[in-house]
C-alpha positions in Angstrom: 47.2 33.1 -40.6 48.3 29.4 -39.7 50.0 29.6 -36.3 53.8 28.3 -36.2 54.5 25.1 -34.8 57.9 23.8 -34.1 56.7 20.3 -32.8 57.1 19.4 -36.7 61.2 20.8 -36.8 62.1 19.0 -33.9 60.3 16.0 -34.9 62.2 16.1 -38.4 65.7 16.8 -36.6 65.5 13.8 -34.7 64.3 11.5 -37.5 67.4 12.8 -39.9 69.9 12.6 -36.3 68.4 8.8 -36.4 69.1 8.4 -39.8 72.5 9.7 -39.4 73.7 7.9 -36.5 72.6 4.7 -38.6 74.5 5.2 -41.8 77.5 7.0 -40.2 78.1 6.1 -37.1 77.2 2.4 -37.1 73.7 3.4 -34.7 76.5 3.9 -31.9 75.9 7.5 -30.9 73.8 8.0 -27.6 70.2 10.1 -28.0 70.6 13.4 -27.6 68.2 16.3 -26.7 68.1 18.2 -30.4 66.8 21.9 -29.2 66.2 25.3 -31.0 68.0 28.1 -28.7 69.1 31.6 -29.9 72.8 31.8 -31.2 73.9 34.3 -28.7 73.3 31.7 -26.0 76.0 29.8 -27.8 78.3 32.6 -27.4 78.6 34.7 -30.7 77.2 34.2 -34.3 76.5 29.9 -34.4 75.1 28.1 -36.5 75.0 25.0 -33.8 76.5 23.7 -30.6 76.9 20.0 -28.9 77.2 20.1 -25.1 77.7 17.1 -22.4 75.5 16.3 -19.9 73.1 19.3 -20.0 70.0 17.0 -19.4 69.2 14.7 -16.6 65.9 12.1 -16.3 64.6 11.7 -13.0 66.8 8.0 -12.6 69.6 10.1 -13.1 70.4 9.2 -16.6 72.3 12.7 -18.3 72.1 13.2 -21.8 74.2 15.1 -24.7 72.6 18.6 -25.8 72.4 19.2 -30.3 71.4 22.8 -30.7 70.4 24.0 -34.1 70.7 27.8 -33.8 67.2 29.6 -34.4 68.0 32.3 -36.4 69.3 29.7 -39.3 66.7 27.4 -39.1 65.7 28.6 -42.9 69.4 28.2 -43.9 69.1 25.5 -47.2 68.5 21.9 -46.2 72.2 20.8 -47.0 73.8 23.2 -45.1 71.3 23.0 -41.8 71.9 18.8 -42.2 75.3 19.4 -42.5 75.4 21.7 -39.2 73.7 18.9 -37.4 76.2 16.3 -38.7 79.1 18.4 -37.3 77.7 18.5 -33.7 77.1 14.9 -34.1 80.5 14.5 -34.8 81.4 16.2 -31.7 79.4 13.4 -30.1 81.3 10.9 -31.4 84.4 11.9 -30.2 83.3 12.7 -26.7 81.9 9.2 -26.6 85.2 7.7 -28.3 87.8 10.1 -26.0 89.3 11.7 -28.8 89.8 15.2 -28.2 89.0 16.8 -31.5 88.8 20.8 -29.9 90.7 23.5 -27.9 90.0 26.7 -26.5 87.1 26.2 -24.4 85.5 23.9 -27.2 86.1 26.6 -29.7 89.1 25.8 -31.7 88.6 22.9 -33.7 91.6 20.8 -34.6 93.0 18.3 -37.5 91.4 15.2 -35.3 88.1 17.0 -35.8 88.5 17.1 -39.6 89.2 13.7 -40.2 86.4 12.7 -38.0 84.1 15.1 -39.9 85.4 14.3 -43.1 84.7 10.3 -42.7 80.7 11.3 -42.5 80.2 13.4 -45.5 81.4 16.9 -44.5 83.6 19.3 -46.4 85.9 20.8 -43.8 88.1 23.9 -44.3 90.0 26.2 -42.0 89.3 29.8 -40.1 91.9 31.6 -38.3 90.0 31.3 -34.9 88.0 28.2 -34.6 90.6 26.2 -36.7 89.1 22.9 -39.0 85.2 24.4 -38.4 84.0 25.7 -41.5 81.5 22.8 -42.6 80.0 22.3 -45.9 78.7 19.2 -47.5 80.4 16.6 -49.9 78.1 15.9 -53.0 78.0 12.2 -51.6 76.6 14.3 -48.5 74.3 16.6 -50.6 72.6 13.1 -52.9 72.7 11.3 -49.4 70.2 14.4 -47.8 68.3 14.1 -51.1 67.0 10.5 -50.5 66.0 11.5 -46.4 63.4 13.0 -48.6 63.1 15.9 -45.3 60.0 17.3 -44.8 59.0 20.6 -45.6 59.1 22.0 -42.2 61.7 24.4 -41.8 59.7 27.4 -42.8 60.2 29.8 -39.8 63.3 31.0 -37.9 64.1 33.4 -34.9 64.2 37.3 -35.9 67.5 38.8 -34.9 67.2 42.4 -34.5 70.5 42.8 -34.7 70.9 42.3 -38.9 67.9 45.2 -39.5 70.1 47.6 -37.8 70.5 51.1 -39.8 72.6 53.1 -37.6 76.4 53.3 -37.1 75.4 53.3 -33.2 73.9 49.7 -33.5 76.5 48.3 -35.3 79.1 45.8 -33.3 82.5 47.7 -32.3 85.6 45.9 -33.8 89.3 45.5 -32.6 92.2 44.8 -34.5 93.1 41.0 -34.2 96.9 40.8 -32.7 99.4 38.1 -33.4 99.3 35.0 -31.1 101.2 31.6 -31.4 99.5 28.0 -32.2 99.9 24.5 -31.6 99.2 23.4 -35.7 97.7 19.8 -34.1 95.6 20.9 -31.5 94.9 24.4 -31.2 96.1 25.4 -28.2 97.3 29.5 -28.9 98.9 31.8 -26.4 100.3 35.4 -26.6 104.0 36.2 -26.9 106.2 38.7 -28.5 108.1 37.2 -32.2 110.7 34.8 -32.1 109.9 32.5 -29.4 110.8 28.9 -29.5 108.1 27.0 -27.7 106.4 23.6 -27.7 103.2 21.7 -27.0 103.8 19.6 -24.0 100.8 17.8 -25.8 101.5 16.9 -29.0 105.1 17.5 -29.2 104.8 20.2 -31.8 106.5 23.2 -32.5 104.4 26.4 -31.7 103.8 28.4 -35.2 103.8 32.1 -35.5 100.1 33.7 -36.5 100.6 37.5 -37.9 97.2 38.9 -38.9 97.0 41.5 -41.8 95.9 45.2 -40.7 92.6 44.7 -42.4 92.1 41.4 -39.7 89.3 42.1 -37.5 86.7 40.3 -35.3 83.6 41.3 -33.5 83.2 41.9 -29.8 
């Protein structure tokens, strides 16, 4: 059996990150260090994560971090480019001060979406990380087509945790509870119904989230 290289993905990853910072972001976007790390390091079930100033050269230059989760490395070509695309979107508006998340980088807000949607991404909405759920654009999807990508991503990081088979190994869940959120940026907070409060922020009324019983997430 052919040992596994991943020199070839991380070579590919930062051709297409090239090519993408060309056609989409005018060649503006700083290099970034594209690495392969588990998702839990992320925090949670990631597909991929951007982070500032995780590198530094020995002249004391510091440079952005592009993880591609490993466990999704075999995900279909459009949606692994598009993941890349989104972090590299995140890039863009560190570098351009616009402040497109919330939440300890989590919730993402309408600022990201336009952003997002200007290079090619489909951009819909989850209750918890806001404007985050990324698909591509069929410009986006012909667009991958003529990167003509390599046929590299063949192996991914095994995570025990989907063979489980017992009701012991299986994630605990908690009932979601109602919160209030800023509907431009994100910002939530607890508080009982009724409450008239505003985002010293944006200027916008705080809106009322009630979760359904059958609302649940993963701890």
């Amino acid at each position: 059996m052919k040992t596994a290289e991943l020199a070839p993905i991380y070579g590919e990853l930062a051709r297409v990150y090239d090519c993408l910072n060309k056609d989409f972001y005018e060649g503006k976007l700083p290099s970034a260090i594209i690495t392969l790390q588990s998702q839990s390091a992320g925090g949670g079930h990631v597909y991929g994560w951007a982070s500032k100033d995780r590198w530094i050269d020995i002249d004391g230059n510091k440079y952005y971090e592009l993880n591609i989760s490993a466990e999704y490395l075999t995900r279909d070509i459009y949606n692994l480019i598009s993941t890349l695309n989104h972090e590299m979107v995140h890039i863009y508006c560190w570098e351009n001060g616009i402040k497109d998340t919330s939440n300890n980088y989590r919730y993402h807000n309408k600022r990201f979406k336009t952003e997002a949607e200007k290079r090619g991404l489909v951009i819909d909405k989850a209750p918890t990380v806001g404007f985050s759920v990324t698909s591509p654009s069929d410009t986006f999807i012909e667009y991958i087509d003529k990167l003509d990508i390599g046929d590299v991503f063949k192996v991914s990081r095994f995570d025990p945790s989907t063979a489980a088979d017992s009701e012991s190994d299986k994630p605990k869940k908690r009932k979601k509870r109602p919160f209030y959120e800023c509907p431009e940026c994100g910002t939530t907070l607890r508080g009982k119904p009724g409450l008239k409060i505003l985002c010293g922020e944006c200027e916008c009324a705080f809106e009322y989230k009630e979760f359904n019983e059958g609302d649940e997430d993963e701890v």
